[in-house]
DRENLO-555605 format. One line per 2 residues: number of its first residue (from 1); for each residue y, z, x of C-alpha. Coordinates in steps of 0.05 Angstrom, whole numbers, m for minus. Each point is the difference from the previous one (the first is absolute). Layout:
N
NUM	Y,Z,X ~ ... .
***
This chain:
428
1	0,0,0 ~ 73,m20,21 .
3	41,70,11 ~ 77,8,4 .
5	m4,29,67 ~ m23,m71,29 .
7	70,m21,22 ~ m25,m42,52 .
9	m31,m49,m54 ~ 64,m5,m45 .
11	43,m15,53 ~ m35,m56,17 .
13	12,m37,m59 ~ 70,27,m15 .
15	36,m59,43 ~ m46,m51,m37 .
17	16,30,m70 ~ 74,27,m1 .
19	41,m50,m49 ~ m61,m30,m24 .
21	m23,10,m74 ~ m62,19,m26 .
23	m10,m6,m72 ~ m45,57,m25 .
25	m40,m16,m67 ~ m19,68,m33 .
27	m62,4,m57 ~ 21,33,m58 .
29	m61,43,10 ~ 32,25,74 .
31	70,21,m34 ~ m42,58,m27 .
33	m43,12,42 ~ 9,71,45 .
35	7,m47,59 ~ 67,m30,m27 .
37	43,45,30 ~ m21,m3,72 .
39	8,m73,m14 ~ 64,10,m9 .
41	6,44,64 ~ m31,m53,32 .
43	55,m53,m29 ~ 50,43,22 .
45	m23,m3,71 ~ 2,m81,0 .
47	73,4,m25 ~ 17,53,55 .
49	m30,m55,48 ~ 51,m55,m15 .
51	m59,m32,m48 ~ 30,m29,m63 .
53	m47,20,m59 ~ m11,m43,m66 .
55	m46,26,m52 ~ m35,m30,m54 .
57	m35,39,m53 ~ m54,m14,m51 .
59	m21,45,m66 ~ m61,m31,m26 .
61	m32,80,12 ~ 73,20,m51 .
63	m13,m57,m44 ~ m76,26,m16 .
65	30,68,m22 ~ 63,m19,m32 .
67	m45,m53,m47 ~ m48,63,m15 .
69	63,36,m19 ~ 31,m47,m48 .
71	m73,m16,m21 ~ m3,m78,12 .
73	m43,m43,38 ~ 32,m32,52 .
75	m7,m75,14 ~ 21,7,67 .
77	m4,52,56 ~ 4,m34,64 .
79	48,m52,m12 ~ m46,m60,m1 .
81	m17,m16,m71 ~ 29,0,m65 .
83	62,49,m11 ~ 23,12,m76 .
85	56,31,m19 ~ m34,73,m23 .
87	m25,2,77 ~ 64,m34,37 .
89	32,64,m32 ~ m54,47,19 .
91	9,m36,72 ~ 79,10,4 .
93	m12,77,m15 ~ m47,16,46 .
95	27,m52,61 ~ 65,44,m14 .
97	m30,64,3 ~ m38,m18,71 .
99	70,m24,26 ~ 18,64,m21 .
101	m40,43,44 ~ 13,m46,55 .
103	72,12,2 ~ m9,66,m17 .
105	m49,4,60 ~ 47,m31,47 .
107	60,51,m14 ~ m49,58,14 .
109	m7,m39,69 ~ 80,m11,10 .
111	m9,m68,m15 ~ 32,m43,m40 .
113	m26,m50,m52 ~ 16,m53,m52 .
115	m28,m35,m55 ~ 35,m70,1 .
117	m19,m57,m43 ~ m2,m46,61 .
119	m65,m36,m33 ~ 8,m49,m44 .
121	m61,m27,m48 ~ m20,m59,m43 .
123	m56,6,m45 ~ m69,m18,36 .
125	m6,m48,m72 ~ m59,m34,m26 .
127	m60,4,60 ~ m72,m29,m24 .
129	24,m13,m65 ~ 24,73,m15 .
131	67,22,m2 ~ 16,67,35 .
133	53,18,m42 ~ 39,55,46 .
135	m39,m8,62 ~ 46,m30,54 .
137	6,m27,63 ~ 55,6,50 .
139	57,m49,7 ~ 42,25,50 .
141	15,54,43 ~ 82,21,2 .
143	m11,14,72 ~ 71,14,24 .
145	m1,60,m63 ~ m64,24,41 .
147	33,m9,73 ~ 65,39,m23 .
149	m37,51,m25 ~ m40,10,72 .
151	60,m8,45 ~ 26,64,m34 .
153	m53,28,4 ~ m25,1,m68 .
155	m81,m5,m12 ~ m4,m54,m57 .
157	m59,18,m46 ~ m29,m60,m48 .
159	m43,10,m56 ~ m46,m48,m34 .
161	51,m32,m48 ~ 44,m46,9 .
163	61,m33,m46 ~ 14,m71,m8 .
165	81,m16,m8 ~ m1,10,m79 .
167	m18,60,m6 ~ m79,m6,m7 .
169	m38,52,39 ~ m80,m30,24 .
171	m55,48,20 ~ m14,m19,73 .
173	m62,7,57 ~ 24,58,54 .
175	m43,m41,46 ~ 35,m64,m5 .
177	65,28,m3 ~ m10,30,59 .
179	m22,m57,40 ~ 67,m38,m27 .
181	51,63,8 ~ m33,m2,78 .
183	3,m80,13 ~ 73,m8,m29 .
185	13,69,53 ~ m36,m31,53 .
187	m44,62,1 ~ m39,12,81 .
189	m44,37,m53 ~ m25,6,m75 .
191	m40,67,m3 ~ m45,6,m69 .
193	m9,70,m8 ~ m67,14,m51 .
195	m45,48,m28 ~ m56,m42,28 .
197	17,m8,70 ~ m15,m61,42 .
199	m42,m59,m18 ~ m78,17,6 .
201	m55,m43,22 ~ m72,9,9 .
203	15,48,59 ~ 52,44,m25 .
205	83,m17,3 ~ 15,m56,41 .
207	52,10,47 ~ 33,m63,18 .
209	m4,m73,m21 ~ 38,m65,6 .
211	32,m26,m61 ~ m55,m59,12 .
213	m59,61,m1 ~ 32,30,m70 .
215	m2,m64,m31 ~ m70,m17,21 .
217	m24,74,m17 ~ 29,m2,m62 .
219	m26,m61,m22 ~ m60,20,15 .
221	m4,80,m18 ~ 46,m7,m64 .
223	m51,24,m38 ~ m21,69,32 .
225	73,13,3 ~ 42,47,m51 .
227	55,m35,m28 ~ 44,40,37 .
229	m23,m24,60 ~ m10,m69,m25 .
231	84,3,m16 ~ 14,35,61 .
233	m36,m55,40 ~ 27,m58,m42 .
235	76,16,7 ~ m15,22,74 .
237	m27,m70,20 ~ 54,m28,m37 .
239	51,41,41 ~ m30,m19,70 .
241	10,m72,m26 ~ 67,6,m13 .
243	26,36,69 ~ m18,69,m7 .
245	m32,17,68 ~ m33,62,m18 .
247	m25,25,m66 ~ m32,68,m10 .
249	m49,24,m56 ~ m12,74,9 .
251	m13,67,m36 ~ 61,37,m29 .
253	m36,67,m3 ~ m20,3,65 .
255	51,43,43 ~ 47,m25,48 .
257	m36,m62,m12 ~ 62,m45,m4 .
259	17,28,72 ~ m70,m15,24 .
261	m3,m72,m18 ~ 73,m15,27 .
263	2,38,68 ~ m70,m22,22 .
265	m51,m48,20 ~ m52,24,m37 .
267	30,22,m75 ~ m33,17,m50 .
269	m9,m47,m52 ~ 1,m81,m4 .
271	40,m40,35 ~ 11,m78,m16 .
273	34,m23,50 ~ 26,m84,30 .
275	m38,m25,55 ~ 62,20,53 .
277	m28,80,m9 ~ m57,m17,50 .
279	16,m38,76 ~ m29,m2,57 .
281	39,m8,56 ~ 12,3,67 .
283	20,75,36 ~ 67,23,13 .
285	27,60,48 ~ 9,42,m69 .
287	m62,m11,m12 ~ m34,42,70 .
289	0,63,m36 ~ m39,m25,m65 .
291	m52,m39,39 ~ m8,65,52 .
293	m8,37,m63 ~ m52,m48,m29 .
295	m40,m10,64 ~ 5,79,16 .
297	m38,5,m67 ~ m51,m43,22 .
299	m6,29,70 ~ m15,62,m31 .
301	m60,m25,m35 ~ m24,m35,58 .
303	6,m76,m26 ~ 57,m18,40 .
305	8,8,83 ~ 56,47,19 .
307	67,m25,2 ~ 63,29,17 .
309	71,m9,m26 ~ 18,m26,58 .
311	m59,m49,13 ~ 24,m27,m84 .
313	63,4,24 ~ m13,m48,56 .
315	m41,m55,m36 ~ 32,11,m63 .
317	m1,m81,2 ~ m64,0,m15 .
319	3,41,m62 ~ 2,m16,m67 .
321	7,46,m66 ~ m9,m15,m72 .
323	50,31,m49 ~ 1,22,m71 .
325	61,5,m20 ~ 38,m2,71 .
327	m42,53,19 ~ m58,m15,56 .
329	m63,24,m29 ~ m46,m38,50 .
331	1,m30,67 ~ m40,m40,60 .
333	12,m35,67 ~ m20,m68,31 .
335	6,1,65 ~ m15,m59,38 .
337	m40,m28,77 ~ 37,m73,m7 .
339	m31,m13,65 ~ m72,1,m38 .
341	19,m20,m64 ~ m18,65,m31 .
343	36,47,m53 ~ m18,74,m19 .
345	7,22,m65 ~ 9,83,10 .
347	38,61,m29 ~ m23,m12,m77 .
349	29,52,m44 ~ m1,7,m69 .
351	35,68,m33 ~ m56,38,m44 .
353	43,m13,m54 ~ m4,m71,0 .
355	m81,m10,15 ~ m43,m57,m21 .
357	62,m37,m32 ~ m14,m62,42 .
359	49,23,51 ~ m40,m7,67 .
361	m30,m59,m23 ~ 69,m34,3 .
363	19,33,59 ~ m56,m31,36 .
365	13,m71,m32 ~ 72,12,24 .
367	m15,11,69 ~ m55,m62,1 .
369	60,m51,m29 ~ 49,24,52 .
371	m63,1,53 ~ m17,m79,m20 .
373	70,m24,m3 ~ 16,19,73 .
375	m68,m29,18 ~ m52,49,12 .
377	m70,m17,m5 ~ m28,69,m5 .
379	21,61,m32 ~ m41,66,12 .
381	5,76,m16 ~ m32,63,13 .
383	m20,47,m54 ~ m42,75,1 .
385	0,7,m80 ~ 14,m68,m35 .
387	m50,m38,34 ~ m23,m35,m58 .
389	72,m3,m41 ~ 15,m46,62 .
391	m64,m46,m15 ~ m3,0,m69 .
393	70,m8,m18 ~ 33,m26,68 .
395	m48,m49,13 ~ m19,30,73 .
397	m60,m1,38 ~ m40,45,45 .
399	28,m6,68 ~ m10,40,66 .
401	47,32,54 ~ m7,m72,44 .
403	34,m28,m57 ~ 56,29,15 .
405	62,m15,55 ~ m4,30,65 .
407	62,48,m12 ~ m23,21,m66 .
409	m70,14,28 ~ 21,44,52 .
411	42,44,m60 ~ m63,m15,m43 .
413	m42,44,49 ~ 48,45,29 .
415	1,22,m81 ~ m70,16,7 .
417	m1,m5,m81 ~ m54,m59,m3 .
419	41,m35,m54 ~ m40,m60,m32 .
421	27,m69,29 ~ 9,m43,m63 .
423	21,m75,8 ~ 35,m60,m46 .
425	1,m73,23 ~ 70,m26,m25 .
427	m12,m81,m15 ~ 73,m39,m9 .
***
């Protein structure tokens, strides 16, 4: 778990972050939930950071008991189907109450909010033949309402309706509002914040995928999926298409779980993220004390050779680290014997947090592109535990200590650690 105390880890991100927006779509079900308030806390915190805050609330969870209530049955809790008028009024009561507790959530924090009617809505009309009556869609944002609001530091708070320019009010989907209130803000992030937490697959909550992963997962999971997540996942993908880099989908009642997900590598829930979240590239003097970090770890368990900072330091040429998220979460070396054509593949890291993701696998096929284009006919490495990783998924073969260059012979048995000699003939 992600504690306050971890300065280290904020301040990391705070240069990335500070004048950025995040839009923040809240369940109705999290507003009253006994998590809410450290929510808040947690909100307040981003503000105090220079990090402009949107947020976007839903009130299906209201809707339910409001229609119990007033004993009616509503035609539409989630903002998707039909919406008559007995339930577009049910919806207006309960979106205002939730706004409501935000605001009054956000004084008790020394912040301050506003409900503007910055959305503006059209009715969704006549889909498949049906017409959804008060169900709407959203027309336009008023963005420059939203931005004066946030340069005075005002937290703008939208509910699910929206008003068209006659005076019509629609019932709305939080989720899709959200994904428009954070494209026409140029949002760094949307964060979904649920009573379901991240998106599950066969092996529990996945952590990360592409925007091209979602799409393919939920085409092909739809159906084991709540519709929660199916929405979540829907408007997320949609979002990633239209420029939001990062998109969250995480559990509102777990605490400091906002923090967790923002300030870290790992977070805690789902994140849907564009294809620029994950690089690998080549190592850079601010990257020695990551990679010594990373190879210490591995040093430690006796799969990598000892290195010190200053021998990293040194050949930090040869070194290579792949990021998530601008932070180096893996690394390796080629280092090279131009005079025989020959290119080692060595220092393979991956942090436990990121294990059997694929990671080393393109690590190696890094290393073997950049070992082929400068025209090496042979690329070798030494290994004590992943022995047959390298064969099986590398492609190597059993080789022996002749195999190997003269110089790196001499360190091979001055090591005395009888690593396994593996072998790859590079063809142009």
């Amino acid at each position: 778990m992600f504690r306050l105390t971890n300065l280290r880890e904020i301040l990391r991100y705070v240069p990335r972050f500070r004048d950025r927006t995040f839009v923040i779509a809240i369940d109705g079900a999290v507003v009253e939930d006994e998590n809410f308030p450290n929510l808040l806390l947690d909100i307040a915190l981003l503000r105090s950071l220079s990090i402009r805050v949107a947020l976007v609330h839903g009130a299906a969870h209201q809707i339910r008991r409001y229609a119990e209530q007033v004993k009616i049955e509503p035609s539409n809790i989630d903002g998707t189907g039909v919406t008559d008028a007995p339930t577009l009024n049910v919806a207006i009561s309960a979106a205002n109450r939730v706004t409501h507790e935000i605001l009054e959530g956000l004084s008790a924090n020394d912040l301050r909010g506003a409900c503007p009617n910055a959305v503006v809505a059209h009715p969704a009309g006549i889909l498949g033949g049906v017409d959804r009556k008060f169900t709407g869609r959203v027309e336009r944002v008023d963005v420059e309402l939203l931005a004066a609001l946030m340069e005075r530091d005002i937290i703008p708070v939208i509910p699910p309706i929206g008003c068209d320019g006659v005076g019509h009010s629609y019932r709305l989907n939080s989720d899709a509002v959200a994904v428009e209130i954070a494209r026409s803000l140029r949002a760094v992030k949307l964060i979904y914040l649920t009573g379901e937490g991240g998106i599950r697959g066969p092996g529990g909550v996945i952590r990360q995928m592409t925007i091209e992963e979602a799409d393919a997962f939920l085409k092909k999971h739809r159906a084991e999926l709540t519709n929660g997540a199916v929405t979540k996942l829907t408007h997320s993908i949609r979002a990633g298409k239209e420029g939001i880099e990062r998109i969250h989908i995480i559990d509102g009642g777990e605490e400091e779980g906002l923090l967790s997900e923002v300030f870290s590598n790992e977070g805690i829930g789902t994140l849907i993220y564009t294809n620029e979240y994950q690089s690998i590239r080549p190592a850079q003097k601010k990257d020695i004390r990551a990679i010594y970090n990373l190879i210490r770890r591995g040093i430690q368990s006796e799969e990598l050779m000892k290195r010190s900072r200053a021998d990293i330091e040194r050949n930090i040429a040869d070194y290579f680290v792949f990021e998530v998220d601008k932070n180096p979460v893996a690394c390796a070396a080629l280092h090279t014997y131009p005079e025989l054509g020959k290119a080692e593949f060595a220092s393979l890291y991956v942090d436990a947090g990121y294990e059997n993701k694929g990671i080393g696998g393109r690590l190696i096929a890094y290393a073997e592109n950049v070992a082929r284009s400068r025209g090496f006919g042979e690329f070798f490495c030494l290994s004590t535990q992943a022995i047959n990783y390298f064969i099986q998924k590398g492609g190597f073969s059993l080789g022996t200590p002749d195999d190997l260059p003269p110089a790196r012979r001499e360190s091979y048995d001055r090591s005395n650690r009888r690593s396994q000699v593996l072998i790859k003939k590079l063809l142009a």
